[in-house]
C-alpha positions in Angstrom: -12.4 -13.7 14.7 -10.2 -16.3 12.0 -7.8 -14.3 9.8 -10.1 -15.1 6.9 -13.5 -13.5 8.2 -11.6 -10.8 8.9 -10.4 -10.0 5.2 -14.1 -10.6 4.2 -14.6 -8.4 6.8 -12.1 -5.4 5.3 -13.2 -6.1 1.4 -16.7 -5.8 2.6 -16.0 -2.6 4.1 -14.0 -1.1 1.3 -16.5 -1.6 -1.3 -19.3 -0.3 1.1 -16.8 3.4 0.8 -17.0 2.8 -2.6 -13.9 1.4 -3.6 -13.5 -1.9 -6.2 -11.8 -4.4 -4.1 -9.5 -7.4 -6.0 -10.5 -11.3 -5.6 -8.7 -12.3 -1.8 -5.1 -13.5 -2.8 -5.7 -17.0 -1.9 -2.6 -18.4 -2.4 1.4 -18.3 -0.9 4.0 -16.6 -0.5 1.7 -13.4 -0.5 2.9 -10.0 0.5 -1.0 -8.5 0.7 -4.4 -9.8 0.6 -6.2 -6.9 -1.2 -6.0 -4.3 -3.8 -8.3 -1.7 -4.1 -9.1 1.0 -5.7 -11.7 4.2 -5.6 -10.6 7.3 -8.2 -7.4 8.3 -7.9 -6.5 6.7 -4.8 -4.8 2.7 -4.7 -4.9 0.4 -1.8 -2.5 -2.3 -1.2 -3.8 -4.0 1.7 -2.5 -6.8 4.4 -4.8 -7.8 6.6 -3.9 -9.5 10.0 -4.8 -10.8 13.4 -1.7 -9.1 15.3 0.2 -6.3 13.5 3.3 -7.7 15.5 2.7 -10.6 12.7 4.0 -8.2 9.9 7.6 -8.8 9.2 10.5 -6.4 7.3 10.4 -8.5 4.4 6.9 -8.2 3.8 6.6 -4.8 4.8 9.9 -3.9 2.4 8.6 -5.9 -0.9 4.8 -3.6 0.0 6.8 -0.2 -0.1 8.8 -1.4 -3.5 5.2 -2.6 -4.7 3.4 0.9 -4.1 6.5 2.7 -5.9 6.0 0.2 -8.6 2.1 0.6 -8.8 1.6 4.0 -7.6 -0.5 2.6 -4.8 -0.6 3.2 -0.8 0.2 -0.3 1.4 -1.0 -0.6 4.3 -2.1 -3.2 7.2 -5.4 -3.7 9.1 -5.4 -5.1 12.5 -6.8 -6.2 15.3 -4.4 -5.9 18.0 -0.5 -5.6 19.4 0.8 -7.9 21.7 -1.5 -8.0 24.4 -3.7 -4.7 23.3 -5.7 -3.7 20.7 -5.0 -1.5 18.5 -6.4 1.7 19.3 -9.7 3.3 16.8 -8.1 7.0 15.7 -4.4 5.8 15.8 -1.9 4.5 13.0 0.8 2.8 13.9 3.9 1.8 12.1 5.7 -1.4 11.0 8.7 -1.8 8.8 7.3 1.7 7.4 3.9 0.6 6.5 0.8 2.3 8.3 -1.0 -0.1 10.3 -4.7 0.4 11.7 -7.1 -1.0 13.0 -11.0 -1.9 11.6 -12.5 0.9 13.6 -10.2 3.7 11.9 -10.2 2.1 8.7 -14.2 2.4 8.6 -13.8 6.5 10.3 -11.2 6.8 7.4 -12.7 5.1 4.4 -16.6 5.3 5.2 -17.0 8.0 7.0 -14.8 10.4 5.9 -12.9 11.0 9.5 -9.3 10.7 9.0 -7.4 10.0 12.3 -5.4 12.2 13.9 -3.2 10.3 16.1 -0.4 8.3 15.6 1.9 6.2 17.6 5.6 6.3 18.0 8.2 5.3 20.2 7.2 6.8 23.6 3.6 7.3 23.3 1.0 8.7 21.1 1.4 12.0 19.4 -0.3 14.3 17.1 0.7 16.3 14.5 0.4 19.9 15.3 -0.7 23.0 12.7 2.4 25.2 13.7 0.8 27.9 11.6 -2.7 27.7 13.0 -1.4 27.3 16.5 1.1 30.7 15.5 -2.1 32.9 14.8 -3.9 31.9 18.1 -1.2 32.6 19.9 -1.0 35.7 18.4 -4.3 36.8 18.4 -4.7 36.4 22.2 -1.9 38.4 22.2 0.6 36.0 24.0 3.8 35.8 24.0 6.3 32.4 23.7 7.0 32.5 27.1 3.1 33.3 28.6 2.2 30.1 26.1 5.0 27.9 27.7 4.0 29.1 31.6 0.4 27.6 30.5 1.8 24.6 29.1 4.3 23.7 31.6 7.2 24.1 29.0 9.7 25.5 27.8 9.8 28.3 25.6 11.5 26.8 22.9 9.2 23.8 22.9 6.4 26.5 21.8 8.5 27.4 19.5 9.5 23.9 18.1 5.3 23.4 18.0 5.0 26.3 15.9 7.9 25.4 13.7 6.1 21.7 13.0 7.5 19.7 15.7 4.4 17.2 16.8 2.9 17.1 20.2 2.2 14.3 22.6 -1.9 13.8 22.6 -2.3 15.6 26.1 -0.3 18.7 25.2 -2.3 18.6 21.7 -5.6 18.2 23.9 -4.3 21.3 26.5 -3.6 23.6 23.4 -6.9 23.0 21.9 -8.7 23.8 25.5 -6.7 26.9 25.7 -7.3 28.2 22.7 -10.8 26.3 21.8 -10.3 25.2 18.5 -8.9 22.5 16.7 -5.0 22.6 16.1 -4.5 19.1 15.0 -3.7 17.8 11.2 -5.2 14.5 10.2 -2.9 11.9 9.8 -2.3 11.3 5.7 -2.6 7.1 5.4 -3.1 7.3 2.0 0.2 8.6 1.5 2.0 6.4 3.5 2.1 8.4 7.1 5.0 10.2 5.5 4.3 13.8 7.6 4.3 12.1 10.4 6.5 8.7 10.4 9.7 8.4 11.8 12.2 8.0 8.7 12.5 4.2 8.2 15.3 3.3 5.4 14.4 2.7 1.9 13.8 -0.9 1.6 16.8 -2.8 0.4 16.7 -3.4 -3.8 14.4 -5.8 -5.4 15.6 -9.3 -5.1 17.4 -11.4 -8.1 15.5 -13.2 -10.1 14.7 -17.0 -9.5 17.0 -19.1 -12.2 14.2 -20.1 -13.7 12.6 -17.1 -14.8 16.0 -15.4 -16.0 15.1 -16.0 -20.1 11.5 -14.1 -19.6 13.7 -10.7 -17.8 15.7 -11.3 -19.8 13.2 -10.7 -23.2 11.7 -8.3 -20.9 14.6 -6.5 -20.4 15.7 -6.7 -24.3 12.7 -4.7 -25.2 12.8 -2.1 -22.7 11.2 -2.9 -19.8 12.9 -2.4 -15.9 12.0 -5.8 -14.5 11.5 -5.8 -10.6 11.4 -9.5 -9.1 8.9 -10.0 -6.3 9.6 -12.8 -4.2 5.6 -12.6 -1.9 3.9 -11.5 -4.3 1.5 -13.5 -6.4 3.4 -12.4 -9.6 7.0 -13.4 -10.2 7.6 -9.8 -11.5 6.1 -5.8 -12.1 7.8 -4.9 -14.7 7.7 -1.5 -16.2 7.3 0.5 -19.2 7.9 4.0 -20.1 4.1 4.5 -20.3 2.7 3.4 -16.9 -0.5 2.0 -18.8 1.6 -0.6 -20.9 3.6 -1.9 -17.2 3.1 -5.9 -17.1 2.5 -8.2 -13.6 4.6 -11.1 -14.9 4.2 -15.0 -14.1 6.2 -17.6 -15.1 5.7 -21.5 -14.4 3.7 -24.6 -16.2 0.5 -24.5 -16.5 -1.3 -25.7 -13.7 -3.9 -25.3 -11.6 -2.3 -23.1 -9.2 -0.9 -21.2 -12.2 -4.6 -20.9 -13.5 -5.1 -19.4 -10.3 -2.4 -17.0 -9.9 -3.2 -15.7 -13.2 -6.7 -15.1 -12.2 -5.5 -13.1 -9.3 -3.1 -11.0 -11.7 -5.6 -10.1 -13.6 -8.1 -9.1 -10.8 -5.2 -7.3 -8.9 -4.7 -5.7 -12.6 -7.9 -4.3 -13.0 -7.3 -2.3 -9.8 -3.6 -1.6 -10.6 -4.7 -0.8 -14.3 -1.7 -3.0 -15.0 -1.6 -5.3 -18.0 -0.8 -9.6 -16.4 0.8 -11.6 -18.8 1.9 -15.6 -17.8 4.8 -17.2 -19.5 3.7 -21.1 -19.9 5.7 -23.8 -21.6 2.2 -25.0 -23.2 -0.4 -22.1 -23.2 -3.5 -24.8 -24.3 -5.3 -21.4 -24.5 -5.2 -17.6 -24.7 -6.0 -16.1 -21.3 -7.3 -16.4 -18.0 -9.8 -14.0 -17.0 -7.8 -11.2 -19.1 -4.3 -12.2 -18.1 -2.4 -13.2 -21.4 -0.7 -16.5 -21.5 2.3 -16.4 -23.7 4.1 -19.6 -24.7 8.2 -19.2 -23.7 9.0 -20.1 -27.2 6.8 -17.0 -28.6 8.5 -14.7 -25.8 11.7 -15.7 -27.2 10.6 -14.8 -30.9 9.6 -11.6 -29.4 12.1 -8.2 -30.8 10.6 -5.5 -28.6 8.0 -3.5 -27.1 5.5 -3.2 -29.7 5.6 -6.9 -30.6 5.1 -7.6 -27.1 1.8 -5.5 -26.9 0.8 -7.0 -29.4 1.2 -10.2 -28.7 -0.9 -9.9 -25.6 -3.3 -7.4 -26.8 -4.5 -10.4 -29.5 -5.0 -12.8 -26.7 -6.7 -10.5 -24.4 -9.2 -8.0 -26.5 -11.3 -10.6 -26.7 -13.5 -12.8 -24.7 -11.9 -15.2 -22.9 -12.1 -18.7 -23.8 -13.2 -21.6 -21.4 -11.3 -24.4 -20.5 
C-alpha cells in the first residue's frame, strides 16, 4: 500500500470513530500528516510505511507541538524492519507512540485500548499491582507461595505489586492463576507516559529563520512566547496567555504554495482551536479559508495584543473572499 492510500486510509478511519480529521498536509518539510480531534481529546498524527522511517527530529518538534497545542502525537504504521508491527502493541520512537492500523481501529473505533507495549527486550504489560495485591491475598497466598508458581523470585512479586510491569507471558500466567484480568490498558492518548521508558525532553525550539525575525519579534513585543517550527507547515505556534487567542504563524510572499500552507493552518486550526495568521509582503486579500493575512508593514504598526486580535479578527469574521 503507497504512503498516501494509507493516510486516506487513517483519516477515513478516524472520522468513522467520530473524530474531525484536518485537510492531509500536502506539502514539505512536514512533521505530521493529520490533526484530529473528537471532544476533549487532540490527535497529532504521522502516518508511515515503516515506523523505523520516523526520525528524532521529527519525533522531537511532535512532542514540543503537543505541549504547544495540548494535543497527543503519535505515528501509524505498517511495519519495523522486516515485521509488522504487531495489532494490540505500541511501540516507541524518539518518545512518540507508534501503532499500527489494526490497534488504531481496536483503540479509536472500537473502544479496545491495547494493553501491550514494546520495549527493549520484548513485550511487556503493565501490571495492576493493587488488583494483583487483593488476589493474592484473597487466595490467601503468601509472596513466596506466588513466586514458587511463577518461577520467581519473591521480590519480583513484590516489585509486580509495587507497579513494576510484567513481560506478556508472566502477565498471561498471573491472569490463569488467578482468572481474571490484571492488566492496565496502555494510555496512547497520553503519550504512553505509564508505561514508556523516560526519553529526554526534546532539545528547545529552534532559532528563528533570518527572515522571519521582524514578525517574532512584533510577536514577542506584544506578549506572545514565539516557538519556531522548522517541519511544520507553520513557521511558528506562538502563544498567548489565553490558550484560545494562541496564533499558527506563516511568513513568506504570497504564492501559491503560501495559499496552500495557509489553507492547511487554518484546517489544522479548526482542530487545534488555534487562531492562523500569514504575514505577506502584499496581502491582495483578507484570508484564506479563515487564516488572516496580515501585510508585514501593518504587523509592524501593530502596539500589542489587543491590536493584534483585532487586526485578524476584521479579516476573518467574515466570509472569506475569493481570489
Amino acid at each position: 500500500m503507497s504512503r498516501q492510500a494509507l493516510v486516506g486510509n487513517v483519516s477515513a478511519m478516524l472520522a468513522d470513530a467520530g473524530f474531525a480529521v484536518s485537510d492531509r498536509i500536502a506539502v514539505r518539510p512536514k512533521s505530521f500528516d493529520l490533526a484530529a480531534r473528537r471532544g476533549e481529546d487532540v490527535l497529532l498524527v504521522k502516518v508511515l510505511s515503516n515506523v523505523d522511517a520516523f526520525d528524532a527530529a521529527t519525533g522531537a518538534e511532535m512532542r514540543r507541538l503537543g505541549h504547544y497545542l495540548n494535543a497527543t502525537p503519535m505515528v501509524v504504521s505498517l511495519r519495523t524492519r522486516d515485521e509488522d508491527l504487531k495489532p494490540g502493541v505500541v511501540y516507541f520512537r524518539h518518545g512518540v507512540p507508534a501503532i499500527s492500523p489494526d490497534t488504531a481501529v481496536d483503540m479509536f473505533v472500537e473502544g479496545v485500548p491495547p494493553l501491550i507495549y514494546a520495549a527493549p527486550g520484548g513485550l511487556y504489560v503493565n501490571i495492576d499491582g493493587e488488583v494483583l495485591a487483593d488476589a493474592r491475598e484473597e487466595r490467601d497466598w503468601s509472596l513466596g507461595q506466588l513466586a514458587s508458581e511463577l518461577g520467581v523470585s519473591r521480590r519480583t512479586v513484590s516489585k509486580y505489586e509495587d507497579g513494576m510491569n510484567a513481560s506478556v507471558e508472566v502477565a498471561a500466567r498471573l491472569e490463569e492463576v488467578f482468572d481474571q484480568p490484571l492488566a492496565s490498558p496502555v494510555d496512547v492518548l497520553d503519550g504512553g507516559e505509564d508505561v514508556r521508558d523516560a526519553d529526554p525532553e526534546p532539545d528547545e525550539a529552534p532559532e528563528p529563520d533570518p527572515s522571519d525575525e521582524p514578525v517574532v519579534s512584533v510577536l514577542t513585543k506584544v506578549g506572545y512566547t514565539v516557538h519556531p517550527t522548522q517541519r511544520a507547515p507553520f513557521k511558528a505556534v506562538s502563544e498567548d496567555e489565553d490558550p484560545a487567542d494562541s496564533l499558527l504563524t506563516g511568513h513568506s510572499e504570497f504564492t501559491r504554495t503560501a495559499e496552500k500552507r495557509a489553507r492547511i493552518m487554518s484546517s489544522v486550526g479548526e482542530i487545534t482551536r488555534t487562531r492562523s495568521v500569514y504575514v505577506v509582503d502584499d496581502a491582495r486579500r483578507e484570508n484564506v479559508d479563515g487564516t488572516a493575512l496580515i501585510e508585514r508593514e501593518e504587523l509592524a504598526g501593530v502596539e500589542d495584543a489587543d491590536d493584534l486580535r483585532d487586526l485578524i479578527y476584521g479579516r476573518v469574521d467574515r466570509e472569506p473572499e475569493s481570489a
